[in-house]
C-alpha positions, -999 to 999 in steps of 0.1 A, spaced: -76 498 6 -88 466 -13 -107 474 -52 -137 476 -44 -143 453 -73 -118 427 -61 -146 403 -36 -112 386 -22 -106 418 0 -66 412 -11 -47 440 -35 -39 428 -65 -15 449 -91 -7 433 -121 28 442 -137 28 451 -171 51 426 -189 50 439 -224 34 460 -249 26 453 -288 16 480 -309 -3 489 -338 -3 520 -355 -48 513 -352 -77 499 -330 -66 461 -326 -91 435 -332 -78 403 -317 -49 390 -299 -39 353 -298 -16 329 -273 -2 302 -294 0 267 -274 29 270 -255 25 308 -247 58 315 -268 42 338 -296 16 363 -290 -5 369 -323 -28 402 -330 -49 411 -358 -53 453 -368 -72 477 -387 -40 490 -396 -36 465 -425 -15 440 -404 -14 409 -387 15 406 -360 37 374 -348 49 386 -317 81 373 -292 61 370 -258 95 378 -236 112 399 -258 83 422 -280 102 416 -307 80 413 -337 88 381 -357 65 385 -389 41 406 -403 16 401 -424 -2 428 -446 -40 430 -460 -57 458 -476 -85 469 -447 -64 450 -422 -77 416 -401 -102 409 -381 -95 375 -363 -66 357 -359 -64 321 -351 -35 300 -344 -35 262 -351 -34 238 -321 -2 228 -329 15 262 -335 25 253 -373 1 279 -393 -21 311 -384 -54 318 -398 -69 356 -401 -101 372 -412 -96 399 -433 -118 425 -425 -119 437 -462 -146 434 -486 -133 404 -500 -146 381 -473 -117 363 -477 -95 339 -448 -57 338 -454 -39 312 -440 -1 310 -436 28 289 -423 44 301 -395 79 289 -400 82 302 -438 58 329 -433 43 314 -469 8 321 -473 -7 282 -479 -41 289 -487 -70 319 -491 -104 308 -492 -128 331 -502 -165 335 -490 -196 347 -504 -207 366 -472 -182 380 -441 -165 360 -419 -174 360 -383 -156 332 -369 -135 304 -371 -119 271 -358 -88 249 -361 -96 206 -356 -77 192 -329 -57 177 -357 -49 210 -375 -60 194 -413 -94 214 -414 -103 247 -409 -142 256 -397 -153 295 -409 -187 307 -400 -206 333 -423 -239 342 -419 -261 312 -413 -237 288 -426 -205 268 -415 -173 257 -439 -155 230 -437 -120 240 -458 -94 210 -457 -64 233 -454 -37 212 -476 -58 210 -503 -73 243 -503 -107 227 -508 -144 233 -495 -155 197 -477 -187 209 -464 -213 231 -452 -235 231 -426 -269 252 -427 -286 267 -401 -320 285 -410 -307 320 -393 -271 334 -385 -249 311 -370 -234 324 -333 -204 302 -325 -189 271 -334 -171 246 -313 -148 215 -325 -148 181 -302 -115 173 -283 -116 141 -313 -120 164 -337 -151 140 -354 -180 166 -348 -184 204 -349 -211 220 -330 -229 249 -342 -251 274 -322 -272 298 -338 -297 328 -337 -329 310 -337 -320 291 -307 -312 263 -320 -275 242 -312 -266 215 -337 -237 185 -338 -225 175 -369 -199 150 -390 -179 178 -402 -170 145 -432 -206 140 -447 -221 175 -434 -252 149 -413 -264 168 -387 -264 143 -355 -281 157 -326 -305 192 -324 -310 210 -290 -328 237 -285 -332 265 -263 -366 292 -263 -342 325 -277 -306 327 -296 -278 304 -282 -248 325 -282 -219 301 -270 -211 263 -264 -184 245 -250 -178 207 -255 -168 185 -216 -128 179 -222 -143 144 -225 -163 151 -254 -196 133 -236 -213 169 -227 -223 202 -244 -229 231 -227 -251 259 -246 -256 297 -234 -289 313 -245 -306 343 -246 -329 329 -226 -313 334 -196 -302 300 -192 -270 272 -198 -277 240 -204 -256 211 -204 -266 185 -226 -256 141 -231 -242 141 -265 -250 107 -272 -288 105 -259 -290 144 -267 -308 146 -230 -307 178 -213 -285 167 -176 -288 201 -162 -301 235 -158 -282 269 -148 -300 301 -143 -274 327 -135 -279 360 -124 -280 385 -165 -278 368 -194 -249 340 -198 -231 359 -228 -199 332 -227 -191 297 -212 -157 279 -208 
C-alpha cells in the first residue's frame, strides 16, 4: 500500500546509510561541498566533522553550552559555529589543522550566518543587525541596520551584495564594502526568507503576508506574485 503521504502513488523506503551521534539534542547538521564530510553542531558541548561513508569522526570541537549552527565555507577549507553559550561568540576554525583562526564576539546572540562565495568574509546576524567580519584579519568591516530583528540573510552568487530580510517586512540589498544600502523592497508583514536567481538578476522574498515575491535587482521592480496555499515559511 502506497504512504498515504507520498502523492506519487509509488513506495518509497529510504535506506539508512549512517548514523552520527551526540551524547544531546543536535542543533544543526551540515554537507560540505562535495558531500565528503558531514558537520553537526550539539548541546552536548561539541561540534562534529564527520566521514560521510565511513562515520568515522574526524574532529571535534568543544564549547562550554555547546553550538548552535554550524557553517561550512564554500570551499570546504574552514567551519564556522554559533555557540549557543552566553558569550554570543562565533568560532571559526581550519579544517585541515583543526586551528581555531578566529572568534568574533557579539553584543547580542547569534542567529544566523553566511560564508561569501569567495570564503574571505563571514556575514553573522544578531538581533536587528548584520556583521560583516573579514575572516583573515579577524576584523569587523561593517554593519548593516535594520529598524527590527533581522530574519535571514542571503549572499549573491558574486559575492558583491548581501541581502537582508527582516521583521518589519522589510528586504534590503547592500555593498557588504561601504555598508550602502542599494535597493529596499517591501512586503505588508515580516519577510522570513530570500533567495537570490543563480544569476544574481532576481530576489525572491517570503513574507508573512502570505505571499513570494520575486523582485528585478537592478530596477528593484516587483516581476511576480505567488500566493501559495499557508504561509511560505522557506524558498530555494
Amino acid at each position: 500500500m502506497a504512504n498515504s503521504h507520498n502523492t506519487s502513488g509509488v513506495n518509497f523506503h529510504p535506506n539508512k546509510l549512517a548514523t552520527f551521534q551526540h551524547d544531546d539534542s543536535v542543533f544543526s547538521a551540515e554537507w560540505n561541498t562535495k558531500g565528503t564530510k558531514f558537520a553537526t553542531s550539539s548541546h552536548d558541548g561539541r561540534a562534529v566533522i564527520w566521514d560521510v561513508k565511513t562515520s568515522e569522526r574526524l574532529a571535534t570541537f568543544s564549547h562550554e553550552g555547546g553550538f548552535y549552527k554550524v557553517a561550512w565555507s564554500p570551499n570546504g577549507t574552514r567551519l564556522a559555529g554559533i555557540t549557543s553559550g552566553l558569550d554570543d561568540t562565533v568560532l571559526v576554525w581550519n579544517v585541515d589543522s583543526l586551528e581555531e583562526i578566529a572568534a568574533l564576539e557579539h553584543d547580542w546572540a547569534v542567529d544566523s550566518l553566511a560564508w561569501n562565495p569567495m570564503c574571505t568574509c563571514l556575514a553573522t546576524m544578531a538581533q536587528n543587525s548584520v556583521h560583516i567580519w573579514d575572516i583573515k584579519e579577524r576584523v569587523k568591516l561593517e554593519t548593516l541596520q535594520h529598524r527590527t530583528r533581522t530574519e535571514f540573510i542571503a549572499w549573491n552568487p558574486e559575492g558583491d551584495k548581501l541581502a537582508t530580510a527582516s521583521s518589519y517586512g522589510i528586504a534590503r540589498i547592500w555593498n557588504p564594502e561601504t555598508g550602502e544600502q542599494l535597493k529596499e523592497y517591501k512586503h505588508d508583514e515580516e519577510v522570513y526568507c530570500i533567495q537570490w536567481h543563480p544569476d544574481g538578476t532576481k530576489l525572491a522574498t517570503a513574507s508573512e503576508d502570505g505571499t513570494i515575491a520575486v523582485w528585478d535587482v537592478q530596477t528593484g521592480k516587483k516581476l511576480n506574485v505567488f500566493e501559495p496555499d499557508g504561509r511560505p515559511w522557506f524558498i530555494a
